[in-house]
N, C-alpha and C positions, 0 to 999 in steps of 0.2 A: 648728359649731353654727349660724352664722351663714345657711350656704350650705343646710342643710335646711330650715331656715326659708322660705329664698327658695324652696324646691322645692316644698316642700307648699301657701306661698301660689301662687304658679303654676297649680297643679295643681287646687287650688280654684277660680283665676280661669277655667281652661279648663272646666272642671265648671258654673260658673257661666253662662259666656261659650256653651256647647252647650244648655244647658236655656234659655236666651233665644232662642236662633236656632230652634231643636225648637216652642217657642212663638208665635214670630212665624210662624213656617211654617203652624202649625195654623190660627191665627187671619185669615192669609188663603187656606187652603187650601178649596177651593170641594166638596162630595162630592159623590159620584154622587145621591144622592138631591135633592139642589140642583141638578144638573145636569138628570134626569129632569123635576123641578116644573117648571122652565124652559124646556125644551123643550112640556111639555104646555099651558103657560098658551099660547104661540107657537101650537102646531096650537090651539088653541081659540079666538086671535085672529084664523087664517085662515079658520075653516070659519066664523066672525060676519061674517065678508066675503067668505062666498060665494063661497073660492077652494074648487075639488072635489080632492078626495083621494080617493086609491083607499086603503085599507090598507096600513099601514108597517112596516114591520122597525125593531127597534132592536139587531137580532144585530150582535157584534161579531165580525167576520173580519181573517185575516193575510195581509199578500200581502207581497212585495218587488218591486223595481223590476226589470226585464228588458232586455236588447238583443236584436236581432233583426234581419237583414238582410234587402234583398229579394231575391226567387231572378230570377233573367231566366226570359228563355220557355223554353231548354233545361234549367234545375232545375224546374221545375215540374210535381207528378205531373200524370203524361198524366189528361186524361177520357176517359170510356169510348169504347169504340171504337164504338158503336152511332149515337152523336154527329157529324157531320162534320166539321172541323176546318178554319178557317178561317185565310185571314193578315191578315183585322185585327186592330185594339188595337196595343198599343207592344212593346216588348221585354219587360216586364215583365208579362205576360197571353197567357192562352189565350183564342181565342177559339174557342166549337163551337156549331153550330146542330143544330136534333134532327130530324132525318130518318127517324125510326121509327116506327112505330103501337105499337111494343110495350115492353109498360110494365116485365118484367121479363128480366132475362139469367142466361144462367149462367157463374157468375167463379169458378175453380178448384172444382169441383160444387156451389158456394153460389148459390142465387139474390139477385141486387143488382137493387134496386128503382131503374127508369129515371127514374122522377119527380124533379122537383131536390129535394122532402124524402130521399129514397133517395143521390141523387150527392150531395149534400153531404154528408149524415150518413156516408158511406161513405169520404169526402176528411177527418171530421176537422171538419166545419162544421158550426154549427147558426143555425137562422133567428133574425135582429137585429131585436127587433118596434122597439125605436126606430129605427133607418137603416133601414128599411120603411119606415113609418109616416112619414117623412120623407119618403119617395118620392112623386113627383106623377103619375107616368106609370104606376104599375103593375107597378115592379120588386117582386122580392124579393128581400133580402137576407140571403145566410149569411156568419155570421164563421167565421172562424178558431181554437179553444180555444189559447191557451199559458197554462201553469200553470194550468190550472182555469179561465178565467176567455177572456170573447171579445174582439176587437180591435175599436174602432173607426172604425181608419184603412181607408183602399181596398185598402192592399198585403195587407191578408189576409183578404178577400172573396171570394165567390161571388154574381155578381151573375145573377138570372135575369130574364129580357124576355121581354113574352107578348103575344101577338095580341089584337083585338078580341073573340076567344071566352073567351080568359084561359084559351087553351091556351100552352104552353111554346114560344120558340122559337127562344132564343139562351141561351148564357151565358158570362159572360167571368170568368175565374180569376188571380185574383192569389193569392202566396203568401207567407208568413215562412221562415223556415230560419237555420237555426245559434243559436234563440234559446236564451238563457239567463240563470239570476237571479245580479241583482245585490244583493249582502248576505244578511242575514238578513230573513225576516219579521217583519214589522212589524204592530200594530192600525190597522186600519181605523178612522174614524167609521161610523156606522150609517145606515141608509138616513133615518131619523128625524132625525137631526143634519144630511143634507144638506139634507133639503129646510126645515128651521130656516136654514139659510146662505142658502141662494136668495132667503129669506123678507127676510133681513139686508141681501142686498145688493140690496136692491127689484128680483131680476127675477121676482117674481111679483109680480099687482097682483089688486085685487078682478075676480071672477068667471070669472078666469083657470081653466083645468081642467090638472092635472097626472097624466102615467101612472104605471105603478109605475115604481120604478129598477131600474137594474140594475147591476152591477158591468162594469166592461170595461178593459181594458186600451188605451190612448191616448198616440201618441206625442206626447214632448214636446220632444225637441232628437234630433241626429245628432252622434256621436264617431265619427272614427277609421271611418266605412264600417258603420257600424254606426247603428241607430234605437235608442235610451231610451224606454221605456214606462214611464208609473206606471198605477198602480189611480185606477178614476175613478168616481162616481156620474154616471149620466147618465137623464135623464127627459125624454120628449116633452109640450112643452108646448103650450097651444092658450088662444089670446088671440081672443074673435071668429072670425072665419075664416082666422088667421092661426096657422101650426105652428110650429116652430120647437125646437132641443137646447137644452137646459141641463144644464153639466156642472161637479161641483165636485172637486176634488182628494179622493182621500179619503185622503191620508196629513192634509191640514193642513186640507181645509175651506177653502181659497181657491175664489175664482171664475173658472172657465175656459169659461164661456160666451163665445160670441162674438155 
């Protein structure tokens, strides 16, 4: 009789001892809608200081972590053959200058558009309006998609170089290969929530102008021969006359500007 006693007191204490913790949890548990207020008072204390916003996403997206090697210059899909093919750049790049007038070809009876929006769209790449936009000389830049999403490093580039007419007249090709995700997908922070962080860790200041963000994938260490990519917010910013990346983690909202 004794030992039921001690079970049922027990049994109440953990009953007890769960509805305290369930409480305490509540009590400091923060909600979305406190989350939202928070953020909004933040953008409302930037745009009183004159920092320029473009329009924000507060969309929640899933990505995972990825590895990725680099290809040398013999893995690397060829460019078109219209192109000439040069042996600068390192082991790891193609280098081709464009020696054609003519803007489109025929590739297995499809016509492929010669322009670098055409060769890169065709390779897999699309145009990086922040590594543009960063550029001083008049490059443009296409990345590389793995898992949905574009690269920010060189190794998975399409870099085009243009004349004083801002005609075409080089392009150097890096590439990824054998990449693949690491775990399960994960939430993202929202384009809203980075640029709140940027805000936190003062690299925006009054009158600052910030671009949209974008999603990109960016390496962050190398294992074993292989490159680690996370998912990254990155926005082109502009202080005065002065450009510059700011980029925030978007698993945790750290700061990975440099």
């Amino acid at each position: 009789m004794q030992f039921k006693r001690l079970k049922v007191l027990m049994l109440v204490l953990f009953i007890l001892l769960d509805i305290f913790l369930f409480n305490w949890w509540q009590a400091g548990r923060v909600t979305p809608n406190q989350v939202a207020d928070a953020n909004a008072s933040i953008i409302s204390e930037m745009r009183k200081q004159n920092i320029k916003l473009t329009r924000y996403s507060t969309t929640i997206r899933y990505k995972s972590y990825l590895a990725a090697q680099h290809a040398d210059k013999q893995a690397i899909t060829a460019l078109p053959e219209d192109l000439t093919a040069t042996a600068a750049g390192d082991n790891e790049s193609l280098v081709a200058e464009f020696k054609t007038n003519r803007l489109m070809k025929k590739d297995d009876n499809n016509l492929v558009s010669l322009t670098p929006a055409g060769i890169a769209k065709a390779a897999g790449y699309r145009l990086n309006p922040i590594l543009t936009a960063n550029k001083t000389n008049g490059d443009k830049v296409y990345s590389q998609q793995l898992n949905g999403l574009p690269v920010m490093t060189d190794a998975g580039t399409m870099v085009f170089q243009y004349d004083k007419n801002d005609k075409p007249i080089r392009v150097v090709k890096r590439q990824l290969i054998h990449s693949q995700k690491l775990r399960d997908d994960r939430p993202l922070i929202s384009e809203e929530e980075a640029i709140v962080d940027l805000y936190r860790y003062n690299e925006i200041d009054s009158g600052d102008r910030l671009s949209a963000g974008g999603l990109y994938y960016d390496k962050t260490l190398s294992v074993n021969g292989y490159d680690i990519y996370l998912p990254v917010w990155a926005f082109e910013a502009y202080s005065g006359h002065e450009k510059y990346i700011l980029k925030i983690n978007a698993f945790t909202g750290d700061n990975l500007s440099t």
